[in-house]
PDB file of N, CA, C and O in Angstrom, chain B, residues numbered from 101:
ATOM      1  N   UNK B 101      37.106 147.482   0.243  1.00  0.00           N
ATOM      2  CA  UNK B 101      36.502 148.806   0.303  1.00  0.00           C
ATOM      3  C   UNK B 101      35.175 148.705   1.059  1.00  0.00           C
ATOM      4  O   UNK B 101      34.213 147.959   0.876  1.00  0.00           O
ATOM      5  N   UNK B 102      35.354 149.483   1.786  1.00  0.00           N
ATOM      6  CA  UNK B 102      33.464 149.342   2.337  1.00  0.00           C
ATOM      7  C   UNK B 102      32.656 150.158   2.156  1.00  0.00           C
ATOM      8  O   UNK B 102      32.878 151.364   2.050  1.00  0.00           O
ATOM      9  N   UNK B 103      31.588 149.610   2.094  1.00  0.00           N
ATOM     10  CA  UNK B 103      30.050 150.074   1.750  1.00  0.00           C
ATOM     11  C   UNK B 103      29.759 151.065   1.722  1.00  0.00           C
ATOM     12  O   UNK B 103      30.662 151.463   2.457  1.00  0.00           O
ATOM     13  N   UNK B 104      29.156 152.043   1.465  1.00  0.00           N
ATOM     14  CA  UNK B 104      28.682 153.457   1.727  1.00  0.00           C
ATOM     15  C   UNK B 104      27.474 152.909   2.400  1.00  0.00           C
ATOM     16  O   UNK B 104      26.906 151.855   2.111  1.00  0.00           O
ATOM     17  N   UNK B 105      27.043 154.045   3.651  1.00  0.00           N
ATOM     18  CA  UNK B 105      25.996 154.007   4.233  1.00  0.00           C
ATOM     19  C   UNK B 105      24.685 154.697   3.328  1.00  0.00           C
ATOM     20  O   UNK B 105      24.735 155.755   2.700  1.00  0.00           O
ATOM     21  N   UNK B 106      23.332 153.634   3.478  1.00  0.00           N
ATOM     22  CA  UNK B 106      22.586 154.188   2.606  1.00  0.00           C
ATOM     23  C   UNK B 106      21.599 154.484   3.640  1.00  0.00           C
ATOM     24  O   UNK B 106      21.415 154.022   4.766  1.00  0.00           O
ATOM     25  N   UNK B 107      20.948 155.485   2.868  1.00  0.00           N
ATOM     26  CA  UNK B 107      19.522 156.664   3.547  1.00  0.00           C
ATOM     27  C   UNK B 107      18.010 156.383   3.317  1.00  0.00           C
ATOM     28  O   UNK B 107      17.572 157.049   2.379  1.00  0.00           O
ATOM     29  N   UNK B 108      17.266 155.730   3.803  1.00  0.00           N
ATOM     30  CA  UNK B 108      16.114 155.391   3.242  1.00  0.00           C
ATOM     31  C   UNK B 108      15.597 156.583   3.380  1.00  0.00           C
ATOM     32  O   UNK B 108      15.783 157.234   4.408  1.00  0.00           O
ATOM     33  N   UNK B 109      14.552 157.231   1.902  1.00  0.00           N
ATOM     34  CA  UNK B 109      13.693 158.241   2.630  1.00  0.00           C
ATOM     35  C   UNK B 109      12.461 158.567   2.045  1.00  0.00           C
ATOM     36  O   UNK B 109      12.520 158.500   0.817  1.00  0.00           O
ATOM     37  N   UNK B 110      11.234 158.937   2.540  1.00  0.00           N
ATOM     38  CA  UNK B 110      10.648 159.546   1.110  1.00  0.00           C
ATOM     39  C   UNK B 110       9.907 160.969   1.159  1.00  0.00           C
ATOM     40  O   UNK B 110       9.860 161.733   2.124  1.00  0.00           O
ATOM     41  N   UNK B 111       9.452 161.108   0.140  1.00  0.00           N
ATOM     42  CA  UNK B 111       9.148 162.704  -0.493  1.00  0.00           C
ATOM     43  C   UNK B 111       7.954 162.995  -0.902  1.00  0.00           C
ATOM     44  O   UNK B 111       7.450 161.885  -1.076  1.00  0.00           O
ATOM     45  N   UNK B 112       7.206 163.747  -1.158  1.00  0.00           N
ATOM     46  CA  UNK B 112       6.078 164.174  -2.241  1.00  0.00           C
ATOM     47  C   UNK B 112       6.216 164.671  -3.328  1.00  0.00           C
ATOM     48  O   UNK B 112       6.632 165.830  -3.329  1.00  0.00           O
ATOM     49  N   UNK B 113       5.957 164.075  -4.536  1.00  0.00           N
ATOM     50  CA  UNK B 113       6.077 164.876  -5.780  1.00  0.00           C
ATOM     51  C   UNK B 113       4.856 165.137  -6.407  1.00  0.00           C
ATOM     52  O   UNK B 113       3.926 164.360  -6.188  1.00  0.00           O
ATOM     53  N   UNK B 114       4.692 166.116  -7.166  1.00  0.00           N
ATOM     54  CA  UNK B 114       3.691 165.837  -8.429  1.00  0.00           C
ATOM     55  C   UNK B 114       3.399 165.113  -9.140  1.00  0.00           C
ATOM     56  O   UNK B 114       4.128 165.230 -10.125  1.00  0.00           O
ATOM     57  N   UNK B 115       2.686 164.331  -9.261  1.00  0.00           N
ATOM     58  CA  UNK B 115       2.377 163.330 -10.548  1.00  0.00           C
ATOM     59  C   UNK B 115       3.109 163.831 -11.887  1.00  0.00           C
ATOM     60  O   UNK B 115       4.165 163.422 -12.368  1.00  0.00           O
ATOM     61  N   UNK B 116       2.336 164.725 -12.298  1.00  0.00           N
ATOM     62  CA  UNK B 116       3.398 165.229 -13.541  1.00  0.00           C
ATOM     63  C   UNK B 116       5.002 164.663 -13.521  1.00  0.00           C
ATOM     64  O   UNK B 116       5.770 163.956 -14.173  1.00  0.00           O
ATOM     65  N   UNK B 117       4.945 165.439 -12.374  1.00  0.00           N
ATOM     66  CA  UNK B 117       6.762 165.318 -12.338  1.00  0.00           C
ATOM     67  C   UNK B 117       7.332 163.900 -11.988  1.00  0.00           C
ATOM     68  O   UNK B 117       8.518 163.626 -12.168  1.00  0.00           O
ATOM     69  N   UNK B 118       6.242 162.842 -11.380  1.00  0.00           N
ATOM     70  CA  UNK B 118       6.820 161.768 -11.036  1.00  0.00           C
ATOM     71  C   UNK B 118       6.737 161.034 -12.717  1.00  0.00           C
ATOM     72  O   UNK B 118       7.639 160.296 -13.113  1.00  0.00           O
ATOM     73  N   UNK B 119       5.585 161.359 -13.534  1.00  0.00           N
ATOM     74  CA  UNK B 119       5.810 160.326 -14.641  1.00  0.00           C
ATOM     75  C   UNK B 119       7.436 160.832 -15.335  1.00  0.00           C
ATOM     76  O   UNK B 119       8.152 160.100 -16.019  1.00  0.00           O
ATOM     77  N   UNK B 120       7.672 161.937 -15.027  1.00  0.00           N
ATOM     78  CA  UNK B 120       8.853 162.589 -16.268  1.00  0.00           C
ATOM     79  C   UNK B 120      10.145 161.261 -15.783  1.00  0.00           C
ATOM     80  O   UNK B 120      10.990 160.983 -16.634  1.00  0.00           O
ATOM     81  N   UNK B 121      10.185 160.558 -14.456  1.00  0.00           N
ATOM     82  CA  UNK B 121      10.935 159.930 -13.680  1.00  0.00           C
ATOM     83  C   UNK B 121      11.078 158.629 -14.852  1.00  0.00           C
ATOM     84  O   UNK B 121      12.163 158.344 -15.359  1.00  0.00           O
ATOM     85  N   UNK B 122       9.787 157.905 -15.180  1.00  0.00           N
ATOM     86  CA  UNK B 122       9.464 156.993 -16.167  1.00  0.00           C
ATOM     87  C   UNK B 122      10.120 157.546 -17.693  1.00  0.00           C
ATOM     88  O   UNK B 122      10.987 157.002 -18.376  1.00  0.00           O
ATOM     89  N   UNK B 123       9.528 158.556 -17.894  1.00  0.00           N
ATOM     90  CA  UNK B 123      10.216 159.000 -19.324  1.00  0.00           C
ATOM     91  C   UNK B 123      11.758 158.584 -19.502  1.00  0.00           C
ATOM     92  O   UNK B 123      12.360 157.904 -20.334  1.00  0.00           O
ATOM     93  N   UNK B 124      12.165 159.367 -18.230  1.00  0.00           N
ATOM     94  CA  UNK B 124      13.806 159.148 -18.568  1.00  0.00           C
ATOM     95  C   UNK B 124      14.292 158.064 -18.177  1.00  0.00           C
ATOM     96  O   UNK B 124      15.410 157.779 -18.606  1.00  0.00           O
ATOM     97  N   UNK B 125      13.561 157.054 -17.177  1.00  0.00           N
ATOM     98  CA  UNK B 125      13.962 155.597 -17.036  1.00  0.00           C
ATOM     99  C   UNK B 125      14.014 155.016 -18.802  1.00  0.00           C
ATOM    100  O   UNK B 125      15.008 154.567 -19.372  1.00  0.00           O
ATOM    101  N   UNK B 126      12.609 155.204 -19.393  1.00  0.00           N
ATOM    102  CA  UNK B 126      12.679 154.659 -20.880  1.00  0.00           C
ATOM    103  C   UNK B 126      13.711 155.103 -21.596  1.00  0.00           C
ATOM    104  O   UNK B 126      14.325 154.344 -22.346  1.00  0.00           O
ATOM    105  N   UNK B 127      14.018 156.355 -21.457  1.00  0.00           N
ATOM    106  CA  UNK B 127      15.154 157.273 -22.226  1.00  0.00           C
ATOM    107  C   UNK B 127      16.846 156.481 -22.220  1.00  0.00           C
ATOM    108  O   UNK B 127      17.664 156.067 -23.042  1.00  0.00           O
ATOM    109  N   UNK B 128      16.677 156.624 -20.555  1.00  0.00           N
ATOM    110  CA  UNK B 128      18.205 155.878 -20.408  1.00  0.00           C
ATOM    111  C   UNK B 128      18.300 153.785 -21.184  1.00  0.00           C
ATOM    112  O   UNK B 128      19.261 153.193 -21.676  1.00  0.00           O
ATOM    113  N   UNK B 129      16.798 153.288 -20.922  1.00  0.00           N
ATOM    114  CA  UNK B 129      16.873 152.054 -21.872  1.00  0.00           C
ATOM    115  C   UNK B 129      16.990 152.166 -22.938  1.00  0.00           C
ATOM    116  O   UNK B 129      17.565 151.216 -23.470  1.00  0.00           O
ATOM    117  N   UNK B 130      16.609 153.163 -23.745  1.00  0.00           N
ATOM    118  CA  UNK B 130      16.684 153.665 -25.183  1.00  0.00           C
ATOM    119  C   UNK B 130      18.423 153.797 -25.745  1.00  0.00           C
ATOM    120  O   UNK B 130      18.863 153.471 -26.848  1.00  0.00           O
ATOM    121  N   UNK B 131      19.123 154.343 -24.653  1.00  0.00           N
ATOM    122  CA  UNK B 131      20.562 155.048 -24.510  1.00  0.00           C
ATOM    123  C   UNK B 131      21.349 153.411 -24.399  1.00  0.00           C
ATOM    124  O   UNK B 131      22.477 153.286 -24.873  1.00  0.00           O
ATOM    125  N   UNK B 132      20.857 152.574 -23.938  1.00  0.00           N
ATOM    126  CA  UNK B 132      21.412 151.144 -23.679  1.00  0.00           C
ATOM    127  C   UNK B 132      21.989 151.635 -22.446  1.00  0.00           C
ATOM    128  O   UNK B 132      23.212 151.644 -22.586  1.00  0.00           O
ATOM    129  N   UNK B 133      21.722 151.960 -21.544  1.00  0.00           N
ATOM    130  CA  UNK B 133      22.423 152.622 -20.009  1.00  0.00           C
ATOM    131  C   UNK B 133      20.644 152.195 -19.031  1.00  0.00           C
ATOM    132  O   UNK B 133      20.119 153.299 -18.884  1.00  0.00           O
ATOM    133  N   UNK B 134      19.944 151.383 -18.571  1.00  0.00           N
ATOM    134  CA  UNK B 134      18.807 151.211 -18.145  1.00  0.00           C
ATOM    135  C   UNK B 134      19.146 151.896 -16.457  1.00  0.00           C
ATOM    136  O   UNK B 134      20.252 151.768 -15.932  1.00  0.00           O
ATOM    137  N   UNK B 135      18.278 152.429 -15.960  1.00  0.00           N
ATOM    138  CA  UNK B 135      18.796 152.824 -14.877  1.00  0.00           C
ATOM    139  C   UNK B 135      17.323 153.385 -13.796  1.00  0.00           C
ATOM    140  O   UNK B 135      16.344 153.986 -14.239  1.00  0.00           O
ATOM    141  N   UNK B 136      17.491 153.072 -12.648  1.00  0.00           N
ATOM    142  CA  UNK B 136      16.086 152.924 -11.632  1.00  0.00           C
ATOM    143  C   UNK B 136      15.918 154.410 -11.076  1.00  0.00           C
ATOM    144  O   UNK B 136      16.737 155.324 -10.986  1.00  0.00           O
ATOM    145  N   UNK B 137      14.559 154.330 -10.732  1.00  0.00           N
ATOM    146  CA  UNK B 137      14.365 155.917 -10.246  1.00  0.00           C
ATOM    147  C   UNK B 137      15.709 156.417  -9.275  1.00  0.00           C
ATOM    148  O   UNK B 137      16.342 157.422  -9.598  1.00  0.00           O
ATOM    149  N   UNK B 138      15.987 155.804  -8.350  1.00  0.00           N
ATOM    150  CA  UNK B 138      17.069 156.364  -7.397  1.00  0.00           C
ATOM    151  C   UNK B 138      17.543 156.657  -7.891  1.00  0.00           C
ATOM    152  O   UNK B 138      17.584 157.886  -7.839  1.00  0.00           O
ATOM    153  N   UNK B 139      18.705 155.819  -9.227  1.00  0.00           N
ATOM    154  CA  UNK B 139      19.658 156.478 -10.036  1.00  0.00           C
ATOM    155  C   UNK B 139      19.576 158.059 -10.615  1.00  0.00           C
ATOM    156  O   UNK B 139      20.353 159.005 -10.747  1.00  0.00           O
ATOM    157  N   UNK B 140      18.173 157.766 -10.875  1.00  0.00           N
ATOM    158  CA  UNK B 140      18.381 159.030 -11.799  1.00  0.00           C
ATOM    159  C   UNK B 140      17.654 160.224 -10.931  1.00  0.00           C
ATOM    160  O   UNK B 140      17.568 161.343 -11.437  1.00  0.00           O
ATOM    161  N   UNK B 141      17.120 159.962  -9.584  1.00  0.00           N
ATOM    162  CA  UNK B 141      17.613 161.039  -8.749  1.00  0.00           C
ATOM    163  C   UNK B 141      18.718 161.609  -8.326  1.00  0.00           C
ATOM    164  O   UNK B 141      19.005 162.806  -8.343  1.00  0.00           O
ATOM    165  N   UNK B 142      19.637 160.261  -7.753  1.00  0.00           N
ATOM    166  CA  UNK B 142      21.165 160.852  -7.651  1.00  0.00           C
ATOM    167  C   UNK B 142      21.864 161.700  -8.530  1.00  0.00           C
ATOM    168  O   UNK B 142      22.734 162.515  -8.225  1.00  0.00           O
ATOM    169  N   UNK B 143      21.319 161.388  -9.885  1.00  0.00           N
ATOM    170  CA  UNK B 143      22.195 162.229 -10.526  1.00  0.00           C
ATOM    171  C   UNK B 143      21.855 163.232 -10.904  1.00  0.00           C
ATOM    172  O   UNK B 143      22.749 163.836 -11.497  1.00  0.00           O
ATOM    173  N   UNK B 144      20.716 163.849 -10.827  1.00  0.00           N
ATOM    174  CA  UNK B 144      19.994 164.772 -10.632  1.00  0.00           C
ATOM    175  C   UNK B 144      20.681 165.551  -9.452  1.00  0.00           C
ATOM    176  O   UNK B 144      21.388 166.469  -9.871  1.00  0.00           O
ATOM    177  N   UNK B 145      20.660 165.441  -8.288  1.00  0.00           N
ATOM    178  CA  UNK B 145      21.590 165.524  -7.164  1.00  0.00           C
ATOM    179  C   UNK B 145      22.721 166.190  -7.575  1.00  0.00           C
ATOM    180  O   UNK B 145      22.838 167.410  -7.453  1.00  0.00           O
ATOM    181  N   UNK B 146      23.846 165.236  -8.216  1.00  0.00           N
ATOM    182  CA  UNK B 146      24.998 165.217  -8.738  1.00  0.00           C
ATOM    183  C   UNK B 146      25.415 166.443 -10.031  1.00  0.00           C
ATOM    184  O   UNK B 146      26.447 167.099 -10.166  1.00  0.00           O
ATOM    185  N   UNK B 147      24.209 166.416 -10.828  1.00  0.00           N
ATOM    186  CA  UNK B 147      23.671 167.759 -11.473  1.00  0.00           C
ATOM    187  C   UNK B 147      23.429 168.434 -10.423  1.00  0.00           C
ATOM    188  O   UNK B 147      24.388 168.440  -9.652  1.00  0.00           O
ATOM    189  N   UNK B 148      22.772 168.857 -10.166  1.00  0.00           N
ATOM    190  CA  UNK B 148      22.458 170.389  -8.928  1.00  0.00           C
ATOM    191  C   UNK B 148      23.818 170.669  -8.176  1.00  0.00           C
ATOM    192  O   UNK B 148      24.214 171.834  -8.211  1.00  0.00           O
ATOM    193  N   UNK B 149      24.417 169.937  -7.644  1.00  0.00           N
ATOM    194  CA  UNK B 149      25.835 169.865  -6.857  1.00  0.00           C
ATOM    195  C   UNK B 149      26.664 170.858  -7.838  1.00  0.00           C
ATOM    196  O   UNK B 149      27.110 171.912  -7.385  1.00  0.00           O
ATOM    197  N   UNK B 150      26.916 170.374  -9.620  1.00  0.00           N
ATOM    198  CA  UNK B 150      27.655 170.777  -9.986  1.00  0.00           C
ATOM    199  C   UNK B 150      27.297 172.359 -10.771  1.00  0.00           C
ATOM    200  O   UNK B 150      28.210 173.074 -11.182  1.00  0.00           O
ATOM    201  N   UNK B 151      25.752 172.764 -10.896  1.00  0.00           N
ATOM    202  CA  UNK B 151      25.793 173.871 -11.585  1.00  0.00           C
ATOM    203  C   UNK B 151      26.362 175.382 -10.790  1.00  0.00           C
ATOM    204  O   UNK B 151      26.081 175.390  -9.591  1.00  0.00           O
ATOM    205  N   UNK B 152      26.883 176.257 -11.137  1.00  0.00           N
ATOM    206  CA  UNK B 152      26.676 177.533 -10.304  1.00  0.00           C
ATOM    207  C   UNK B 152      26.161 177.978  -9.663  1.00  0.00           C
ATOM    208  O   UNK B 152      24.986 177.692  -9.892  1.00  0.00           O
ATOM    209  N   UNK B 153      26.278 178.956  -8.405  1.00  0.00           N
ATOM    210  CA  UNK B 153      25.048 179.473  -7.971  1.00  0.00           C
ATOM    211  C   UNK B 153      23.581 180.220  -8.876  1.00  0.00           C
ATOM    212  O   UNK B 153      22.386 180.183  -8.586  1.00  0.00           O
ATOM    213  N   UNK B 154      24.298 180.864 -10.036  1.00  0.00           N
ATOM    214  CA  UNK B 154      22.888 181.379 -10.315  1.00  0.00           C
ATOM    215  C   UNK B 154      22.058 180.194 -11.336  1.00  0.00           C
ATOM    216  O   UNK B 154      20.836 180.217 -11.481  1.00  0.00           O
ATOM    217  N   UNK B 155      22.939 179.202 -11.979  1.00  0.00           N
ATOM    218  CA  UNK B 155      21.862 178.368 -12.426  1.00  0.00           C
ATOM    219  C   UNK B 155      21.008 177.603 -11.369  1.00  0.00           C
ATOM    220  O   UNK B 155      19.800 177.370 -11.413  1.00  0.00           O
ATOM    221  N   UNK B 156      22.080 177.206 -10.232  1.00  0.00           N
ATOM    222  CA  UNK B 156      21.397 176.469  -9.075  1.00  0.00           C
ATOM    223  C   UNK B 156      20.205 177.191  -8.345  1.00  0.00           C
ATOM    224  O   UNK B 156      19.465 176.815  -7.436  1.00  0.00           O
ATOM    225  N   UNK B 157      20.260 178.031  -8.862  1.00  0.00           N
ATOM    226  CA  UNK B 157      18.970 179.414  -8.413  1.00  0.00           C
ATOM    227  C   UNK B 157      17.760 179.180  -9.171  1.00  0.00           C
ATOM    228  O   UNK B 157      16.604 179.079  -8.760  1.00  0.00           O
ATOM    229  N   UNK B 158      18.180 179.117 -10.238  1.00  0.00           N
ATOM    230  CA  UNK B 158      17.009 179.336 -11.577  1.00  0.00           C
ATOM    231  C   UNK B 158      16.204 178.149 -11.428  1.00  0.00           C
ATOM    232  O   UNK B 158      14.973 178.126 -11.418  1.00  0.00           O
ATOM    233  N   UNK B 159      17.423 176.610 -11.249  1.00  0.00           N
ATOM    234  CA  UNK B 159      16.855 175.379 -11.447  1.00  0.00           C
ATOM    235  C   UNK B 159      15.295 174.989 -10.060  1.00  0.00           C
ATOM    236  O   UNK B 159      14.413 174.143  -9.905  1.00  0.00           O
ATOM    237  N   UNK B 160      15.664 175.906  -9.557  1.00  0.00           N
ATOM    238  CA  UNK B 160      15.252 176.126  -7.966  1.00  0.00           C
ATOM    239  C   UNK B 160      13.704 176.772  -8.155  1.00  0.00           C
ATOM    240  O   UNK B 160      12.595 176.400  -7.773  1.00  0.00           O
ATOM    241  N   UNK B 161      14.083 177.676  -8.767  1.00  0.00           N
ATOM    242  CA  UNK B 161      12.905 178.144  -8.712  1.00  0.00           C
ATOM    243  C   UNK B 161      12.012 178.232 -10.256  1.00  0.00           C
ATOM    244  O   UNK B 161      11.574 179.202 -10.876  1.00  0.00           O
ATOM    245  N   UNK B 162      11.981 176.917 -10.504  1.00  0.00           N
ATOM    246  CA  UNK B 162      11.616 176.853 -11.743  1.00  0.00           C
ATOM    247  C   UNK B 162      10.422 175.720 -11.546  1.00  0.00           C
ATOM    248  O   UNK B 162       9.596 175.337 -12.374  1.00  0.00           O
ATOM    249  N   UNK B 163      10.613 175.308 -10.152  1.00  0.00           N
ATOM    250  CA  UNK B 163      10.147 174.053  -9.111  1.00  0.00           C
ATOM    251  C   UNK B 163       9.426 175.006  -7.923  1.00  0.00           C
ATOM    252  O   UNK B 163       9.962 175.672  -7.037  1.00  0.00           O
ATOM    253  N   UNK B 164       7.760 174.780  -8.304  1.00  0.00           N
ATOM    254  CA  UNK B 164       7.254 175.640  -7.498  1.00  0.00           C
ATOM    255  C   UNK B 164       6.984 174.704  -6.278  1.00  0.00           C
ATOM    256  O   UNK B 164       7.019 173.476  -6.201  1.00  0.00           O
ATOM    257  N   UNK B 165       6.679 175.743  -5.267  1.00  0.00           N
ATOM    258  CA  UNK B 165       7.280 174.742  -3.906  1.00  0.00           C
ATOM    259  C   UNK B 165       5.287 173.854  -3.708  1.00  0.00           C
ATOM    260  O   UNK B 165       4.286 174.279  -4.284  1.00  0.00           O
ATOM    261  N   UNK B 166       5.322 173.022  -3.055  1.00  0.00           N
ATOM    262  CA  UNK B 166       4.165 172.084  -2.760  1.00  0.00           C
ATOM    263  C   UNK B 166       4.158 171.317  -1.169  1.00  0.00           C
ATOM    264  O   UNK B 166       5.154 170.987  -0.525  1.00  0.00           O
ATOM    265  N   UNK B 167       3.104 171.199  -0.884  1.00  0.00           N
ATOM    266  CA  UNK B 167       2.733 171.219   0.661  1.00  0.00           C
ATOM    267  C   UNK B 167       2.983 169.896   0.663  1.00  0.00           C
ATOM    268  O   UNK B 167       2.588 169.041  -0.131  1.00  0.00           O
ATOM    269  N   UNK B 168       3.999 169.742   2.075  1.00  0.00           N
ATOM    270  CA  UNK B 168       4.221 168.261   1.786  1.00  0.00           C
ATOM    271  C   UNK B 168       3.621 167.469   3.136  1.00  0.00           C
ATOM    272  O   UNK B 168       3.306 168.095   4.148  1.00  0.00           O
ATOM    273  N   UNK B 169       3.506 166.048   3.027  1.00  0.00           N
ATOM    274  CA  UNK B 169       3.168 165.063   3.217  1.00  0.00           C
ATOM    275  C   UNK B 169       2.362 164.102   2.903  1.00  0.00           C
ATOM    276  O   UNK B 169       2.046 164.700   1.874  1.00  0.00           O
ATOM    277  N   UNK B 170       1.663 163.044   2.840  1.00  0.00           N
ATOM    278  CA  UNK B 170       1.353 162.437   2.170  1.00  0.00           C
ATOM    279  C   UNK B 170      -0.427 162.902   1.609  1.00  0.00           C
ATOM    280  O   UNK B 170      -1.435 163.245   2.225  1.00  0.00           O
ATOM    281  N   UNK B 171      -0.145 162.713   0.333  1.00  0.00           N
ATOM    282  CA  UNK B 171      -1.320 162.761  -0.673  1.00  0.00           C
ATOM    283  C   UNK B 171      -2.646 162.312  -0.078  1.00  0.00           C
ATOM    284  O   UNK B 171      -2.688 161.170   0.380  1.00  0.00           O
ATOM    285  N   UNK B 172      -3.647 163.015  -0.033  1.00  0.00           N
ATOM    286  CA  UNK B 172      -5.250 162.862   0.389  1.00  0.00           C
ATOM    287  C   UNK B 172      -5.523 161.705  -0.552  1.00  0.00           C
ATOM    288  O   UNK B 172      -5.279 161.705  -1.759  1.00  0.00           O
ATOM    289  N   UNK B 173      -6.184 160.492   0.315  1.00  0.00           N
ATOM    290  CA  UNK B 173      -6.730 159.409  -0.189  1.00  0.00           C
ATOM    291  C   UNK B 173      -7.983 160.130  -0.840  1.00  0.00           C
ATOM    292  O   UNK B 173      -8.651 161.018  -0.310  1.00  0.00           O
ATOM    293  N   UNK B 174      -8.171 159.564  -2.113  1.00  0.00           N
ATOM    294  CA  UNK B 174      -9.233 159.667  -3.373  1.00  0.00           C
ATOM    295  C   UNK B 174     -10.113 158.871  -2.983  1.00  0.00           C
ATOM    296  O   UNK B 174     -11.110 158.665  -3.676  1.00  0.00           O
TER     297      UNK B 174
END
């Protein structure tokens, strides 16, 4: 079987929202399922793919939008 082609990429998030990434890394070790940020973006992904349009709406805009590129050095 061969490989799937993979995508390097990256993004801007909120701090807030990047620790919630950690929470559920601990969550899924808690679950005995340990699993790395990518993972649990993909499936996040994989969630959004599968809800309806109007939840896929809600989930959307429940995520206020933020100016992207990289974060002002402190």
């Amino acid at each position: 079987m061969k490989k799937p082609k993979l995508v390097r990429d990256s993004f801007t998030i909120p701090k807030a929202e990047y620790t919630v990434l950690d929470d559920l890394k601990q969550r899924a070790g808690k679950l005995a399922s340990p699993a790395k940020k990518s993972e649990l973006i993909r499936a996040g992904v994989k969630a959004l793919a599968a809800m309806s349009d109007t939840a896929f709406l809600a989930a959307l805009k429940a995520v206020p939008a933020i100016k992207t590129g990289r974060p002002a050095k402190d």
